[in-house]
C-alpha positions, 0 to 999 in steps of 0.5 A: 473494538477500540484501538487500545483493545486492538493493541491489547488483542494483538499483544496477546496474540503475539505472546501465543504466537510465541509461547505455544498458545500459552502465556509467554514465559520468561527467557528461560537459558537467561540469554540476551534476546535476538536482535532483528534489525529491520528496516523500511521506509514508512515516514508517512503518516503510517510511521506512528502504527509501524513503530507502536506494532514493532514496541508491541510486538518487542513487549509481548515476549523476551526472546526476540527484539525488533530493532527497526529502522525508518529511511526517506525512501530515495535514502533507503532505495539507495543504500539497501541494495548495497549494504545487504550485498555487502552483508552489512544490511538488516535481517529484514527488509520491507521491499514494493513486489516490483523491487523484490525479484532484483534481489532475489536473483543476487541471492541477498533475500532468502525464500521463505516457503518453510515459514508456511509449512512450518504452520505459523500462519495459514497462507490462505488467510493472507491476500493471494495476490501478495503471496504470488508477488513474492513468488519467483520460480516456483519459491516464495520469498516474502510475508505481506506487510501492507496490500491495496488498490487504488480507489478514487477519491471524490469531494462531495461538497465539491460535487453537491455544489455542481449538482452532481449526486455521486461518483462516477461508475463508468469511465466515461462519466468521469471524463464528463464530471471532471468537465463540469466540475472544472472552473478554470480560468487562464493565469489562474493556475494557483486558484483554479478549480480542477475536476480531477488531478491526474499525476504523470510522475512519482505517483501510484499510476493513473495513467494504468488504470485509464489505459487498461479500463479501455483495452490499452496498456504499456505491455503486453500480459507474457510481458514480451513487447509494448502494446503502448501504441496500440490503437486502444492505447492511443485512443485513451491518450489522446481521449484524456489528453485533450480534455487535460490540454482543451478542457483543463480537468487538470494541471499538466506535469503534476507529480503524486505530492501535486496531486495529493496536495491539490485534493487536500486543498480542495482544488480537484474534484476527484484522485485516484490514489491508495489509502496512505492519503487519507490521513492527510485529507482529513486533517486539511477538513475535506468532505471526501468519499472512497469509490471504485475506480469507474469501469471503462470499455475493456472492464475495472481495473486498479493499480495494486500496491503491495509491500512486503517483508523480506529475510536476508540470505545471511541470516543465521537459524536464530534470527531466521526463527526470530523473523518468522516469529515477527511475521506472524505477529505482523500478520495475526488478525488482531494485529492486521486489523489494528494496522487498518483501523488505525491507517486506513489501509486494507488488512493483510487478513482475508478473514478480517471483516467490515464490521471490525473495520466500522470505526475507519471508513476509508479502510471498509472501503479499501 
């Protein structure tokens, strides 16, 4: 399906949503309709989706309108905090699953548990792991806006060139690809050739995923003490340390922005990052592939990434419905699969299949 007939599909599923599955009607008290402010931080290469879902959703019906609003997200984690304490924040909120508990424990965020019962949407067509993030004490307080795994990104020219056929599956043969795919050469820092960008900061964390691959990690899982220095943790510190410090597989203190822009250069061999990057990979022409995150000693693991939409506490009954009506627009198959094809993300739809997916290999992938 083109992305035009996806728009098309998920006008009309919003105006079903809406109406009672029957064409939309118009406003019939002639009243004005009800202003949701909504705001997020998506100024990535995803904005353009976000803002064209929103204008699809607003033209679909005339009962409800989506007023959004885009900020930097240093801008928007600053300000959005107070101003919903204040009660001068938006109606919605787009929150990580790891900023969403501080907010519901001040009571600015509504749970949301009668927007599943009332049949709107069937939870279990959403990704379960979104709906447990967004649970706290027993009540759900959020509709999945965007849900995915880090994958590692591969340069297959990259490869090819090192006589190597394909991604590494284990974790171990990633250590050893990065070695031979690392041309490095000392005070050449701006031209070197690395096997694999590894960020420490301001990035979907690498580190996680080498750490628990091999039994190690930052905490325990009841979350009740640091398992950092455990034997396992220091085992693959010290294992990756020394191949970034003796073997040079990756410039020392990257941050994400670092790592994503050595990939787009073609100046690292692999990345382990989430989908939003592949827009900016393709547009610099790099020969890339999507796979698995390899498999360590201790099993696969991925660092998970879920944002989510969230109700003010304030919100009056109108703007309450008037939200519940726009997740599930957010959240209908047609629109969930426009937002995948059109990004590269995984959809928010369990029953979204590869084959509607055919047109975006990096979202099939995810």
């Amino acid at each position: 399906m083109h992305s035009k007939d996806l728009l098309l599909a998920a006008t009309t599923a919003a105006a079903l949503i809406l109406s009672g599955c029957s064409a939309a009607q118009p406003n019939s008290s002639g009243d004005a309709p009800v202003t949701i402010t909504f705001w997020n931080s998506y100024t990535g290469p995803d904005r353009a989706v976000v803002e064209r879902l929103v204008d699809d959703f607003n033209e679909s019906q005339d009962e409800v309108a989506i007023d959004m609003t885009i900020q930097p997200f240093d801008v928007y984690s600053q300000k959005l905090l107070p101003a919903m304490s204040a009660g001068e924040g938006p109606t919605i909120a787009a929150l990580d699953a790891s900023q969403f508990p501080q907010y519901a424990e001040l009571g600015v965020i509504s749970p949301i548990d009668d927007f599943y019962e009332s049949g709107a949407i069937d939870p279990d067509t959403l990704p379960q792991a979104s709906l447990e993030a967004t649970t706290l004490d027993g009540e759900m307080y959020g509709s999945p806006m965007i849900a995915t795994n880090t994958m590692l990104y591969w340069n297959k020219d990259l490869f090819a060139a090192a006589g190597i056929d394909g991604p590494p599956a284990t974790m171990d043969d990633m250590a050893e690809a990065a070695v031979s795919l690392t041309k490095y050469q000392e005070g050449a820092e701006t031209t070197n050739t690395y096997g694999i960008a590894i960020p420490d900061r301001e990035a979907t964390s690498s580190w996680g995923v080498l750490l628990w691959a091999d039994g190690g990690g930052f905490v325990s899982d009841d979350k009740t003490e640091s398992i950092f220095a455990s034997k396992e943790s220091v085992a693959t510190m010290t294992k990756w340390n020394d191949l970034i410090q003796k073997q040079h597989i990756s410039p020392v203190g990257l941050n994400g922005v670092d790592g994503d822009s050595l990939f787009g250069a073609g100046r690292a061999a692999m990345l382990m990052n989430g989908p939003w990057a592949s827009a900016a990979f393709e547009e610099a022409g790099i020969n890339f592939g999507v796979a698995p995150t390899p498999e360590g000693s201790d099993g696969q693991f991925a660092a998970a990434v879920s944002s989510n939409m969230h109700l003010a506490a304030d919100a009056t009954d109108a703007e309450r419905q008037g939200a519940y009506d726009f997740f599930a627009f957010w959240n209908s198959k047609e629109a969930s699969t426009y937002y995948a094809v059109e990004t590269g993300f995984p959809p928010t739809r369990t029953d979204v299949t590869v084959e509607d997916l055919e047109s975006n290999p990096t979202s099939q992938a995810f």
